[in-house]
C-alpha positions, 0 to 999 in steps of 0.5 A: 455434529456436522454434515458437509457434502461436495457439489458433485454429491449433491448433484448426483442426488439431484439427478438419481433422486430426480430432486428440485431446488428447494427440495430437503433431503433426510439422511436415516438410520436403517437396519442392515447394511455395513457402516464404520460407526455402528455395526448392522446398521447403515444410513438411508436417505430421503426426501422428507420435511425436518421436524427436529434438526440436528444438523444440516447443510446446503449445496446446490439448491438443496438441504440435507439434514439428520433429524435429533432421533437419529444423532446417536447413529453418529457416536460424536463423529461428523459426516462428510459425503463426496462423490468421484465421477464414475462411481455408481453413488456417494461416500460416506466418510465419518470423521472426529 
């Protein structure tokens, strides 16, 4: 598994999340939401300290990262997050 995020996302992290340089970001799996990879579940995200890192990426001075408990949410796709200007909050993309 692979995660990328644009500058842009991670800036709009660091501004909604009132997030620091140095700060790591964990991306979850929670009940509800809509998702194209698992049906009723959706990622959450917050700040957190890794523990068992599946994977993880730096942008802006900040790490986000997917814990190894929540790998399986992925089912082998890799996930990229982008941000467009004038939207209220990033995309999630899951690619093969």
């Amino acid at each position: 598994m692979h995660i990328s995020i644009s500058n842009d996302a991670a800036n709009w992290y660091k501004r909604e999340m009132l997030l620091n340089e140095g700060d790591q970001i964990r991306f979850f799996v929670q009940y509800g939401g809509c998702s194209t990879v698992q049906k009723g579940l959706s990622l959450g995200i917050r700040k957190d300290l890794p523990q068992h890192i599946a994977a993880s990426t730096q942008a802006e001075g900040l790490t986000f990262f997917v814990e190894a408990d929540d790998e399986w949410y992925f089912d082998g796709h890799n996930l990229s997050i982008t941000y467009t200007q004038g939207e209220e909050e990033p995309a999630f993309h899951y690619e093969k």
